[in-house]
MMTF fields as JSON, N, C-alpha, C and O atoms, coordinates in Angstrom:
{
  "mmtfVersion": "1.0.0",
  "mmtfProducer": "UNKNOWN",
  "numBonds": 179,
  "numAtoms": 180,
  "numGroups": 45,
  "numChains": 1,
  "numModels": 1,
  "chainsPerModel": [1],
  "groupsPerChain": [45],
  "chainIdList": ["A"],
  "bondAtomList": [4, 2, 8, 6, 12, 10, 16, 14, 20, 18, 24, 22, 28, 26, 32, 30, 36, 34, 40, 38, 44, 42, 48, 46, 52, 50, 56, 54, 60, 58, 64, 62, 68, 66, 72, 70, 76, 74, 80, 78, 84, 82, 88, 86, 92, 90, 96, 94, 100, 98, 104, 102, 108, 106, 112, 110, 116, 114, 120, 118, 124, 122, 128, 126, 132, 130, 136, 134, 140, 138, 144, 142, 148, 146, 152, 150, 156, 154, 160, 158, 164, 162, 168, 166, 172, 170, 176, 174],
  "bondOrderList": [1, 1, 1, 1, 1, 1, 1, 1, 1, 1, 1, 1, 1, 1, 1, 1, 1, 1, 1, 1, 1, 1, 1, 1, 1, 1, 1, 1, 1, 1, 1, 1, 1, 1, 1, 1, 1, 1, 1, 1, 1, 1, 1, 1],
  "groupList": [{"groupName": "UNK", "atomNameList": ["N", "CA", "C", "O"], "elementList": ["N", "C", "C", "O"], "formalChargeList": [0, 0, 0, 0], "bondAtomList": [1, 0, 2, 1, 3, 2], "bondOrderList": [1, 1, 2], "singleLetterCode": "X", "chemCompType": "L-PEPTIDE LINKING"}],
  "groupTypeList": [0, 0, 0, 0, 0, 0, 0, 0, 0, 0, 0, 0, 0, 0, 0, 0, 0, 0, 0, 0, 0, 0, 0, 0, 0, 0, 0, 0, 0, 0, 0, 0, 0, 0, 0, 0, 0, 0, 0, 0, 0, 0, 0, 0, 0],
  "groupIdList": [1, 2, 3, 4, 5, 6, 7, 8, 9, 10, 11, 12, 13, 14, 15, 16, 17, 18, 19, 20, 21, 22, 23, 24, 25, 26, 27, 28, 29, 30, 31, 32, 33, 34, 35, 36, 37, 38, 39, 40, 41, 42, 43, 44, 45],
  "secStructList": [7, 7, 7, 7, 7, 7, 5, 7, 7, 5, 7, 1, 1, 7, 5, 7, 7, 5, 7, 7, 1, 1, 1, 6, 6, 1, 1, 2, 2, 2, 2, 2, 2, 2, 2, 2, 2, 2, 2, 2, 2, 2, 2, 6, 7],
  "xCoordList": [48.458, 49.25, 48.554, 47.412, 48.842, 48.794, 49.388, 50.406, 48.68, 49.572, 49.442, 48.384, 50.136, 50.443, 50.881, 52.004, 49.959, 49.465, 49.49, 48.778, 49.739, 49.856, 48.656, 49.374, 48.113, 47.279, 46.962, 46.161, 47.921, 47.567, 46.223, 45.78, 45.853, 44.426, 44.454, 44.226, 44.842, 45.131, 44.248, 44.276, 43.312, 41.958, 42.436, 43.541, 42.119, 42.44, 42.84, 43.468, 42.484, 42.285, 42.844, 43.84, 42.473, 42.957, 43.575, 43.314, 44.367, 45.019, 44.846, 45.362, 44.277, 43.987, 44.998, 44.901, 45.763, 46.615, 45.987, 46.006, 45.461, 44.876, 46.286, 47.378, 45.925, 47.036, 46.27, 45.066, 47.307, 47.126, 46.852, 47.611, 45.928, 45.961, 47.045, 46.979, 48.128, 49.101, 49.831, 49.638, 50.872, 51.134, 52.06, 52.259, 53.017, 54.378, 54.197, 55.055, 53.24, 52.365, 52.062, 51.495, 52.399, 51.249, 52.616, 52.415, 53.799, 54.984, 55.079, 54.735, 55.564, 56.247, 57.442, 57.555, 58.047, 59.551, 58.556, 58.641, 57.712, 56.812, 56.387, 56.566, 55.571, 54.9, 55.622, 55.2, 57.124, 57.867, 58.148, 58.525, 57.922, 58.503, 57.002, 57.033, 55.558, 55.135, 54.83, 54.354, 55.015, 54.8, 56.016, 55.975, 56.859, 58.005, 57.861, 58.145, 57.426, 57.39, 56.093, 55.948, 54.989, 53.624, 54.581, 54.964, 55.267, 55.15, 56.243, 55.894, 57.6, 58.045, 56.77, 56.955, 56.022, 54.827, 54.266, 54.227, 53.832, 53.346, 54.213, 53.789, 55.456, 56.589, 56.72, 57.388, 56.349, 57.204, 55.516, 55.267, 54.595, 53.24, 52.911, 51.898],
  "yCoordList": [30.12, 28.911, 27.791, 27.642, 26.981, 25.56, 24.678, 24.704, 23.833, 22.418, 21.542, 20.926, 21.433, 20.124, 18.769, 18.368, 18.311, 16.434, 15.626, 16.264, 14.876, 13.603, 12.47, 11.736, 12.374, 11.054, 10.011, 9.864, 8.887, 7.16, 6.609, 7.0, 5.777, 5.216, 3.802, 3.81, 2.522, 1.392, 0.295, -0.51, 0.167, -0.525, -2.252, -2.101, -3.336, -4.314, -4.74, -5.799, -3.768, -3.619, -2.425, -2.332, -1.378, 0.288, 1.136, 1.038, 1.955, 2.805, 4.21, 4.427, 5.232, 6.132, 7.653, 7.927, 8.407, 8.859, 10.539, 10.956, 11.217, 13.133, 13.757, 13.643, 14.358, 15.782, 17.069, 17.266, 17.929, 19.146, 19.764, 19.195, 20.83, 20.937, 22.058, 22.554, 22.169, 22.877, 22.291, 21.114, 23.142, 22.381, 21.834, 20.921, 21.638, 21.409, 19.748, 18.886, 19.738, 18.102, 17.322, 16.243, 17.76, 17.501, 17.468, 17.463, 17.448, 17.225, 15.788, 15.026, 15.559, 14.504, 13.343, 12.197, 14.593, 14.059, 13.72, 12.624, 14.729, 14.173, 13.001, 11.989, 13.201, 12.015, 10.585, 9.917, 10.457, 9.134, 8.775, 7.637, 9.955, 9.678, 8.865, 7.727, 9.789, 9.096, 7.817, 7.146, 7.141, 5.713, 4.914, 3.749, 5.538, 4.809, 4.673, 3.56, 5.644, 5.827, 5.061, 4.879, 4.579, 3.716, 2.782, 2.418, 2.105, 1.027, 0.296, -0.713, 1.16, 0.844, 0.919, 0.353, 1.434, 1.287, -0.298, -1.169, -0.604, -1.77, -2.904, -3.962, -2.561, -3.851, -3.65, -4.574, -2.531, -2.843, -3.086, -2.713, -3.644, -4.063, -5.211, -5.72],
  "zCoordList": [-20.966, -20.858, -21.623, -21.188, -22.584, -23.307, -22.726, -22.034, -23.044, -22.653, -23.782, -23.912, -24.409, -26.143, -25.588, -25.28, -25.554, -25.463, -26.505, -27.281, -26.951, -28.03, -26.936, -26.257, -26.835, -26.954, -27.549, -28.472, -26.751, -28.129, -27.27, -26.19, -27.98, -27.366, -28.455, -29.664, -27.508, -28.125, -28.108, -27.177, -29.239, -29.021, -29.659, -30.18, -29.749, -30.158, -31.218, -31.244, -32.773, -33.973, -33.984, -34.702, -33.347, -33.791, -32.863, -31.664, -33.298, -32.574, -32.987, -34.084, -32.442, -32.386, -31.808, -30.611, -32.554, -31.876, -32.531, -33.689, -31.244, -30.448, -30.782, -30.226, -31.731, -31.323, -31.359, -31.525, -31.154, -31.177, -32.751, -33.535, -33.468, -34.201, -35.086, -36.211, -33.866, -34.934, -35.89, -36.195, -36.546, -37.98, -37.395, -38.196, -36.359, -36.074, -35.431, -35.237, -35.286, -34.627, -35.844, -35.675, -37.237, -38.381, -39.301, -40.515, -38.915, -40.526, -40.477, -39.573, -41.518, -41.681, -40.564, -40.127, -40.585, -39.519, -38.035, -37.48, -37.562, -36.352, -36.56, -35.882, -37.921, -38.538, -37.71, -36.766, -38.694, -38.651, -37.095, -36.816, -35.872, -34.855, -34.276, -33.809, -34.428, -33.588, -33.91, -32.994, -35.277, -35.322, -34.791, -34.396, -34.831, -34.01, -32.727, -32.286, -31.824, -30.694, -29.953, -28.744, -31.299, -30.92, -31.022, -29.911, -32.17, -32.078, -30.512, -29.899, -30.155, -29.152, -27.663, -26.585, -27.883, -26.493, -26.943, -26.075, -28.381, -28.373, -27.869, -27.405, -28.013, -27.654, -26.664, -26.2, -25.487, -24.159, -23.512, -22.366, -24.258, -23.488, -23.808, -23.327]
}
């Protein structure tokens, strides 16, 4: 059993975002989501 985690880690200056090292965490289209999906966490904080 796995468990696939995304981890953001939001420092004052930097943001740091853990993945998993498969390729399916690592395209493009993921790519565009998880900056979308940081930046809606930055707006609802």
């Amino acid at each position: 059993m796995r468990i696939n985690k995304i981890i953001r880690i939001y420092g004052e200056n930097i943001i740091r975002i853990i993945k998993p090292k498969q390729l399916r965490f690592w395209i493009k289209s993921k790519a565009l989501r998880d900056v979308d999906e940081t930046f809606d966490d930055i707006l609802r904080n």
